[in-house]
C-alpha positions as a Markdown table, in Angstrom:
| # | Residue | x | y | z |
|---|---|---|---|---|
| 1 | Unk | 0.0 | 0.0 | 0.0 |
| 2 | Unk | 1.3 | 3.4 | -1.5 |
| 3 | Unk | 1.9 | 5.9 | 1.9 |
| 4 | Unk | 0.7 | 9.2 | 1.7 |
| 5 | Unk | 3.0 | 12.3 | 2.3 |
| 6 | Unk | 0.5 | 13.4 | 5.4 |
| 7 | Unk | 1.1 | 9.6 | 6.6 |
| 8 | Unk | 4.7 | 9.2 | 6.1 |
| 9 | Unk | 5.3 | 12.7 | 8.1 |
| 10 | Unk | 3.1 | 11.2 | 10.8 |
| 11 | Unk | 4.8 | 8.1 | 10.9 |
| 12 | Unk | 8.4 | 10.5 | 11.3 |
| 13 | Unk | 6.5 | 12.1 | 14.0 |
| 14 | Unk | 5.0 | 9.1 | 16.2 |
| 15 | Unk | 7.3 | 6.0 | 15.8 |
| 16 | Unk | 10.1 | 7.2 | 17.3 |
| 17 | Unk | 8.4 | 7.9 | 20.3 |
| 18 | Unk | 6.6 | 5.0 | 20.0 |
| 19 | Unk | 9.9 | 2.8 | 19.6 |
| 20 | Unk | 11.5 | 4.1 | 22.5 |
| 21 | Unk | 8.9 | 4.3 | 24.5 |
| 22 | Unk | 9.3 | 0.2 | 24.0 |
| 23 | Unk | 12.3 | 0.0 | 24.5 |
| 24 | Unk | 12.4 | 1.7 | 27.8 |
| 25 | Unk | 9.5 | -0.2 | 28.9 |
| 26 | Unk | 11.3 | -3.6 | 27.9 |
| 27 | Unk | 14.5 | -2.5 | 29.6 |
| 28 | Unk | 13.6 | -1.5 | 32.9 |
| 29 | Unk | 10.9 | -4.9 | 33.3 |
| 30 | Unk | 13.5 | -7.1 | 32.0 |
| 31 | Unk | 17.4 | -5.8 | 30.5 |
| 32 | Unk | 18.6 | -3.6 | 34.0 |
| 33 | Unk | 20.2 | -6.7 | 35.6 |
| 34 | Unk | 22.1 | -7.1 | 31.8 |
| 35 | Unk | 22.7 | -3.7 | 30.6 |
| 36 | Unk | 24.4 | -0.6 | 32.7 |
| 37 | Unk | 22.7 | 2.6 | 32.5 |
| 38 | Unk | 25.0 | 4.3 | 30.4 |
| 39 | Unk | 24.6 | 1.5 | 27.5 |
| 40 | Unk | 21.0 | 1.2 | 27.9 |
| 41 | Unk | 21.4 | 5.5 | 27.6 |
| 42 | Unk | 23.8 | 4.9 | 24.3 |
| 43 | Unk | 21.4 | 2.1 | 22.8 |
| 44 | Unk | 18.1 | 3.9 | 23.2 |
| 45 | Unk | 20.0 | 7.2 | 21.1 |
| 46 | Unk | 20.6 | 4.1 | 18.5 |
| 47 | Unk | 17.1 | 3.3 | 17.9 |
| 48 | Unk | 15.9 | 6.9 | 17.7 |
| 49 | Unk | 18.3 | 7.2 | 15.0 |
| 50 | Unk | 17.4 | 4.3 | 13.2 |
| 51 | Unk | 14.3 | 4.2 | 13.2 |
| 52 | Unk | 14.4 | 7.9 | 11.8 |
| 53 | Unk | 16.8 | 7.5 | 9.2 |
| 54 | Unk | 14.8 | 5.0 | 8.3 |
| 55 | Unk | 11.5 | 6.6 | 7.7 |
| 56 | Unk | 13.5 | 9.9 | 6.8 |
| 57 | Unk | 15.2 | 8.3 | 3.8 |
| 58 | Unk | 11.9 | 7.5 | 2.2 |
| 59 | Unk | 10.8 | 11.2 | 2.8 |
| 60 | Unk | 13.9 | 12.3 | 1.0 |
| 61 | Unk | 13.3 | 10.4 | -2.1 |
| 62 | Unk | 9.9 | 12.1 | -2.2 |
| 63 | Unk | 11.9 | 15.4 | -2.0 |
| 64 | Unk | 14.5 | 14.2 | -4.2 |
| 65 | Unk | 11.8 | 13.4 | -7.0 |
| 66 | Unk | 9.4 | 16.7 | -6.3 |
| 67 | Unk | 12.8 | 18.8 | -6.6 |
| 68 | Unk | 13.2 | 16.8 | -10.0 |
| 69 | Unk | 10.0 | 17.3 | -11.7 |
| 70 | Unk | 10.1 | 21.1 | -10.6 |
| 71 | Unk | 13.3 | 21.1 | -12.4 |
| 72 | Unk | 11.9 | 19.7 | -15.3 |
| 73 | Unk | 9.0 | 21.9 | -15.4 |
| 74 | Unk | 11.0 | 25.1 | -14.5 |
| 75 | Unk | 13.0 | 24.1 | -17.9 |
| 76 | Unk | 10.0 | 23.2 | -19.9 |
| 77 | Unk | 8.9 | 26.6 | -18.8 |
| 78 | Unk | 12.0 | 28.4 | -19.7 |
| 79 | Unk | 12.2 | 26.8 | -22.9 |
| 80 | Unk | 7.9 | 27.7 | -23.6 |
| 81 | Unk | 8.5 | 31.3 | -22.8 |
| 82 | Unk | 11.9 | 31.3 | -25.1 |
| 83 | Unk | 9.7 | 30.1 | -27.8 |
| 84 | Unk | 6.9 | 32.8 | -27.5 |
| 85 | Unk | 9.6 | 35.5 | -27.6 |
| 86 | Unk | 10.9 | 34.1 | -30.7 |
| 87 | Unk | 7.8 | 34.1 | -32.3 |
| 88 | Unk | 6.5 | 37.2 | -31.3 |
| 89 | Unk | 10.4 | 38.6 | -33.0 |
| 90 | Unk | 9.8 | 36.9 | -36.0 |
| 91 | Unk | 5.9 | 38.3 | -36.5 |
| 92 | Unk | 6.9 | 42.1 | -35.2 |
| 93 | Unk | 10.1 | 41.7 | -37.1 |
| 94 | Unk | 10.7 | 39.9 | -39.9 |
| 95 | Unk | 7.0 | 38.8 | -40.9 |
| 96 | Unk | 5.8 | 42.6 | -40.8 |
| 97 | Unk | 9.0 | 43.9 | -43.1 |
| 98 | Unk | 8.6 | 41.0 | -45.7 |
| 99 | Unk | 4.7 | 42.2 | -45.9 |
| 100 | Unk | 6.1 | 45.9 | -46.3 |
| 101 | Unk | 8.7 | 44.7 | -49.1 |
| 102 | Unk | 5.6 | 42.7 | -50.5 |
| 103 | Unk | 3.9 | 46.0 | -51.4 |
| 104 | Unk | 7.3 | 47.7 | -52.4 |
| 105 | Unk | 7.5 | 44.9 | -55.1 |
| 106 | Unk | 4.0 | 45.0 | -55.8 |
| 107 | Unk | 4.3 | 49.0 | -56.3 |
| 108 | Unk | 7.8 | 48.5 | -58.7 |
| 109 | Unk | 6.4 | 45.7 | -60.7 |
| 110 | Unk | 3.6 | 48.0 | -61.7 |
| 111 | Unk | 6.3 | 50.6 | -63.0 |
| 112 | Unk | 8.5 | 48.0 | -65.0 |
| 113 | Unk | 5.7 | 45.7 | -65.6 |
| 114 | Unk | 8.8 | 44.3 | -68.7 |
| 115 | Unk | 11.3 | 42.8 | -66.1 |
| 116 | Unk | 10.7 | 39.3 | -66.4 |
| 117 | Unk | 12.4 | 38.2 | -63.0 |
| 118 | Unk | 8.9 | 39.2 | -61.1 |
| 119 | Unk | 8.1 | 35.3 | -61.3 |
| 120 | Unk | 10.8 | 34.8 | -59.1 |
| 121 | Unk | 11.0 | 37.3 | -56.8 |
| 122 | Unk | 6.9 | 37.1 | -55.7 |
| 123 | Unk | 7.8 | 33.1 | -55.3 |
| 124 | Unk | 10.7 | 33.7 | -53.6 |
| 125 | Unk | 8.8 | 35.8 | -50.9 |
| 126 | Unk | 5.9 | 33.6 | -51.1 |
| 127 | Unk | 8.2 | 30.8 | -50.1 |
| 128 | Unk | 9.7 | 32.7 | -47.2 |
| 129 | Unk | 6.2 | 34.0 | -45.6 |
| 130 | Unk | 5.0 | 30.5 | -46.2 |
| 131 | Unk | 8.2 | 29.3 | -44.1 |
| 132 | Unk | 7.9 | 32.6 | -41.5 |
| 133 | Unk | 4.2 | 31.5 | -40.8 |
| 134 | Unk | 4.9 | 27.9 | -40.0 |
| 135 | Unk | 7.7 | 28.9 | -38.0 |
| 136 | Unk | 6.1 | 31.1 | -35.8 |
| 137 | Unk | 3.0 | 28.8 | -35.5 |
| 138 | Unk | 5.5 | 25.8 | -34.4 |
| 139 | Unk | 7.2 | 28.7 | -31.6 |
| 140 | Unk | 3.7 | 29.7 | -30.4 |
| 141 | Unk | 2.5 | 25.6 | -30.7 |
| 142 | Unk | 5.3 | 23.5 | -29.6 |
| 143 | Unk | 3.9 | 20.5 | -27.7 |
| 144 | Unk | 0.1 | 20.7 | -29.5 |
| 145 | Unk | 0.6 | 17.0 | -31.0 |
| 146 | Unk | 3.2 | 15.2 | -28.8 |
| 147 | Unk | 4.7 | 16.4 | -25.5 |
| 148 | Unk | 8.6 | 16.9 | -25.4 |
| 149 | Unk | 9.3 | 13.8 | -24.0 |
| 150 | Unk | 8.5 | 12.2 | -27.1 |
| 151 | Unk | 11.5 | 13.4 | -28.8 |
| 152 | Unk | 12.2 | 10.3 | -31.3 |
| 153 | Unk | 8.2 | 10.7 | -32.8 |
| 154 | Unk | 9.1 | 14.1 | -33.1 |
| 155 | Unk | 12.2 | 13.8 | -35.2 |
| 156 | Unk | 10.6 | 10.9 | -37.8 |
| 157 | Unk | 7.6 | 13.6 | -38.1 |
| 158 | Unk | 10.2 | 16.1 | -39.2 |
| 159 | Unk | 11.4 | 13.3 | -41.5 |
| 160 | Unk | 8.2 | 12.2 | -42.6 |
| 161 | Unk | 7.5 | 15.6 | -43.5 |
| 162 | Unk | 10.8 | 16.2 | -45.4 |
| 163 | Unk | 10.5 | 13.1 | -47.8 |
| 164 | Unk | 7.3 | 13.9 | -48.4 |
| 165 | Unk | 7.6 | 17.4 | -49.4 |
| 166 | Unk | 11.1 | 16.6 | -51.4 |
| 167 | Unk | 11.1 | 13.5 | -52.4 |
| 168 | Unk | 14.4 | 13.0 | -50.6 |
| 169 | Unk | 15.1 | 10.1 | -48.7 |
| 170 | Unk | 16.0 | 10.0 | -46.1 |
| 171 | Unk | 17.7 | 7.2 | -43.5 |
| 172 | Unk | 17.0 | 8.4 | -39.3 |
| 173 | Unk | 19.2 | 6.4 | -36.0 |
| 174 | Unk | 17.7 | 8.4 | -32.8 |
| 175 | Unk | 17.1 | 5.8 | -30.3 |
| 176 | Unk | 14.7 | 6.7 | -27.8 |
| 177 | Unk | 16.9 | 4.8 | -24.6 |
| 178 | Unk | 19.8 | 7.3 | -26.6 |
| 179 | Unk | 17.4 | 10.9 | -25.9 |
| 180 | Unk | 16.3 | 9.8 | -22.4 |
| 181 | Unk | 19.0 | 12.0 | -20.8 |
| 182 | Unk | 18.4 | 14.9 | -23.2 |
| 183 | Unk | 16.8 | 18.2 | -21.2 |
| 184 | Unk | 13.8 | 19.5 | -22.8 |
| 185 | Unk | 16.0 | 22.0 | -24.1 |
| 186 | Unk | 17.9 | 20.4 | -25.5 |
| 187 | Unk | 15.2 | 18.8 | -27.3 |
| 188 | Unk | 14.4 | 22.1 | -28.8 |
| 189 | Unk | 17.0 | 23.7 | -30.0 |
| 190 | Unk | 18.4 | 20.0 | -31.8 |
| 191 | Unk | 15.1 | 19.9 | -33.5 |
| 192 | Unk | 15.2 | 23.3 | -34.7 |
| 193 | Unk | 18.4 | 22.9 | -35.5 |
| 194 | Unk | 17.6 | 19.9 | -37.6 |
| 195 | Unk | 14.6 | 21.7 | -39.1 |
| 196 | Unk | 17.3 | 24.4 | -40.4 |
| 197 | Unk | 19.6 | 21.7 | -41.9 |
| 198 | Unk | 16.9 | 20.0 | -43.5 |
| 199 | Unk | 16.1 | 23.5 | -44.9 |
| 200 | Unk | 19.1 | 24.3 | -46.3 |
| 201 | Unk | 19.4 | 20.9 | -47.5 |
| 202 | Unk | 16.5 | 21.1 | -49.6 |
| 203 | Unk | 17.2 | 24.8 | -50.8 |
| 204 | Unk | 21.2 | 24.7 | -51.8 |
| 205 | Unk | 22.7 | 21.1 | -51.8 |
| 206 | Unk | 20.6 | 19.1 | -54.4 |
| 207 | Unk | 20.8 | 16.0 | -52.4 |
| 208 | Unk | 18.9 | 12.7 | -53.1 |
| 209 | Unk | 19.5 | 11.3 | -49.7 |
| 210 | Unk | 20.1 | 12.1 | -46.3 |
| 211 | Unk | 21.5 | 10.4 | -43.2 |
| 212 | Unk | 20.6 | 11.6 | -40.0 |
| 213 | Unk | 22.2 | 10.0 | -37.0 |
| 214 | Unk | 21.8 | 10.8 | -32.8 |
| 215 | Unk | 24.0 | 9.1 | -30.0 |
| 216 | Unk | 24.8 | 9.7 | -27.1 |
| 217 | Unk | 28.7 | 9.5 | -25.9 |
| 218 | Unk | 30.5 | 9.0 | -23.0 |
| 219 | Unk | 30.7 | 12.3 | -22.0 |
| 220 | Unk | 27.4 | 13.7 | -24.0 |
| 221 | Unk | 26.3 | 13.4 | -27.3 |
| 222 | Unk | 25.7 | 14.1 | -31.1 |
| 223 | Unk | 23.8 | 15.2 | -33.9 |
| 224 | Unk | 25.0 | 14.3 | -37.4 |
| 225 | Unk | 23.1 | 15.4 | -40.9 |
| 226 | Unk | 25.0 | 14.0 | -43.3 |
| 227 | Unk | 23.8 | 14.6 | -47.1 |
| 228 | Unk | 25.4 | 13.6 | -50.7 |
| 229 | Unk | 24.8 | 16.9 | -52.1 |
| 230 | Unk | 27.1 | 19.9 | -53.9 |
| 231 | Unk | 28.8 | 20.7 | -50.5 |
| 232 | Unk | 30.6 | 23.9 | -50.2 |
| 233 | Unk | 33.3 | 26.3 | -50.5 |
| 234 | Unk | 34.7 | 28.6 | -48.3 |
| 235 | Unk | 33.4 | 29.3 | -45.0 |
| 236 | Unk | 29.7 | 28.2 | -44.7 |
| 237 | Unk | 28.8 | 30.9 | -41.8 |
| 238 | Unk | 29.9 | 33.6 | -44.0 |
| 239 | Unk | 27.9 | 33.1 | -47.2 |
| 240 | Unk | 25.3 | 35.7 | -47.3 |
| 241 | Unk | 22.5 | 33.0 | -48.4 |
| 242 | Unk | 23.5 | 31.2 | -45.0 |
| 243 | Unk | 22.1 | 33.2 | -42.5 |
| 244 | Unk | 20.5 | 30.0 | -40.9 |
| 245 | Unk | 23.8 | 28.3 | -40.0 |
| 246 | Unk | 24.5 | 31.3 | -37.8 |
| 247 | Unk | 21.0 | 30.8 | -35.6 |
| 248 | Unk | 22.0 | 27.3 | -35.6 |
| 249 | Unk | 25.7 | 27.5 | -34.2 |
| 250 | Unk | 23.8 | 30.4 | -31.5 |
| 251 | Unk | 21.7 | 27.2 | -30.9 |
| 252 | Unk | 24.2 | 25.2 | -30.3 |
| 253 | Unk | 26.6 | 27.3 | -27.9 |
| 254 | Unk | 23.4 | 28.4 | -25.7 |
| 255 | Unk | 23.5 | 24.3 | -25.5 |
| 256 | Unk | 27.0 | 24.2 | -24.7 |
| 257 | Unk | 27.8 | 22.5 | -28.1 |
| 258 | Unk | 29.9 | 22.9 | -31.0 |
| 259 | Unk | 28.5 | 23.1 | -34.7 |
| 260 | Unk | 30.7 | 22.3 | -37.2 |
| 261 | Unk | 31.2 | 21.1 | -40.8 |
| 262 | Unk | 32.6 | 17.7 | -42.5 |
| 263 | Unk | 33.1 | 17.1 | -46.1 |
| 264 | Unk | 34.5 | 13.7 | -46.9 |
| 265 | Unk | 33.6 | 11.3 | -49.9 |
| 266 | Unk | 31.5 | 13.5 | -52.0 |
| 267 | Unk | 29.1 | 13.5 | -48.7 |
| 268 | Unk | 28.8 | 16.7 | -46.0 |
| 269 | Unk | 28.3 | 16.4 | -43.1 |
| 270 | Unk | 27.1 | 19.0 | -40.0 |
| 271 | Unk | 27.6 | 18.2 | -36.6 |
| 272 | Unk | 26.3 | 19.4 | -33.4 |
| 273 | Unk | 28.4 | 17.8 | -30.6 |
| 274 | Unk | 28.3 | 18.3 | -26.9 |
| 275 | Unk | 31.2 | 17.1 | -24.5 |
| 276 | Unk | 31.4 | 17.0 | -20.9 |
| 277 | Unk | 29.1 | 18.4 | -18.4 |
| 278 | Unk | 27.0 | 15.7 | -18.0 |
């Protein structure tokens, strides 16, 4: 039978003054020929001790695990709040000025109604308000479908949703035992920042497939994206189309991590790796 918390602090209160109330009972009827006083003093100090440590020990798990799940929630709160920020920066910032070029373009296009590049430009920016609007509904909805917890559904969602929008395929290793020690943090920021790859996957590197691989280390663990694409040259963080690889590698050092770039074997690979600390 599960104890309560308002039973298991009456049981702290009353057994040891029930226990040695028994023992001093038992010892002066039957243990003063055997036992001095002193010892009987020294064993009766024993037994209050025991007994509470014993009963105490159970109370402190309790603690232990209400200090834990306040933790948790603390971070899941953090993390909620983080995310409505975000969301409210994007749709005051960058949501508001795309509309506001929108109009420029709209206004221009009627003055040089010959340029033929208006095709692309109005995609282009119908693309990106497309993109802004899901990303802020995902900031200001993170946890409508599946709770955090649920971090491996969560990825093969993102994959499921990939493939099916690119036709890319795409191979996932994310063990759920592997995320288990993940905070919900964590969880966060590694699924934007695979959302982000992804992204850029589908916009510059031409890829037909895709390997993404979790694990957890020793001493932490890693994200790998590996894709068989163009690749690059020069520094990635500094192309001007890029802009995304610098929110992920701000990701990634609010995580502690390190973002960084492998190309090897006509494949590329990013990496978000976290050592020590755990």
């Amino acid at each position: 039978m599960k104890m309560t918390d308002k039973q298991m602090k009456w049981w702290i209160l009353l057994s040891p003054t029930f226990v040695i109330g028994l023992w001093e009972y038992i010892r002066h009827q039957w243990l003063l020929p055997f036992i001095s006083m002193e010892v009987g003093n020294w064993l009766s100090a024993g037994l209050v001790f025991l007994v509470t440590i014993t009963l105490l020990r159970r109370l402190f798990r309790r603690y232990e695990q209400l200090q834990e799940k306040l933790r948790v929630e603390r971070t899941q709160k953090a993390v909620l709040e983080e995310r409505q920020r975000m969301a409210r920066q994007l749709h005051d910032g960058i949501a508001q000025s795309l509309f506001l070029c929108a109009v420029h373009v709209e206004a221009i296009k009627e003055r040089h109604p010959e340029l033929t590049e208006w095709g692309e430009i109005e995609n282009t920016m119908s693309n990106l308000h497309s993109t802004i609007r899901s990303a802020i509904t995902n900031l200001k909805n993170p946890s409508d479908e599946e709770p955090l917890e649920e971090w491996a559904q969560r990825l093969q969602l993102l994959v499921d949703a990939f493939t099916l929008d690119t036709g890319i395929a795409v191979h996932l290793r994310a063990d759920e035992d592997e995320e288990k020690t993940l905070t919900s943090k964590e969880k966060v920021e590694l699924l934007a920042c695979l959302q982000e790859a992804l992204t850029n996957i589908r916009k510059h590197a031409a890829a037909s497939e895709v390997k993404i691989t979790f694990r957890m280390t020793p001493t932490g663990w890693s994200l790998d994206v590996t894709d068989n694409g163009k690749g690059f040259s020069g520094n990635p963080f500094r192309h001007p189309d890029h802009f995304g690889l610098g929110m992920m590698n701000e990701r990634a050092l609010e995580l502690g991590a390190k973002l960084s770039f492998v190309c090897t074997g006509g494949k590329t690979t990013l990496r978000i790796a976290k050592e020590g600390g755990r």
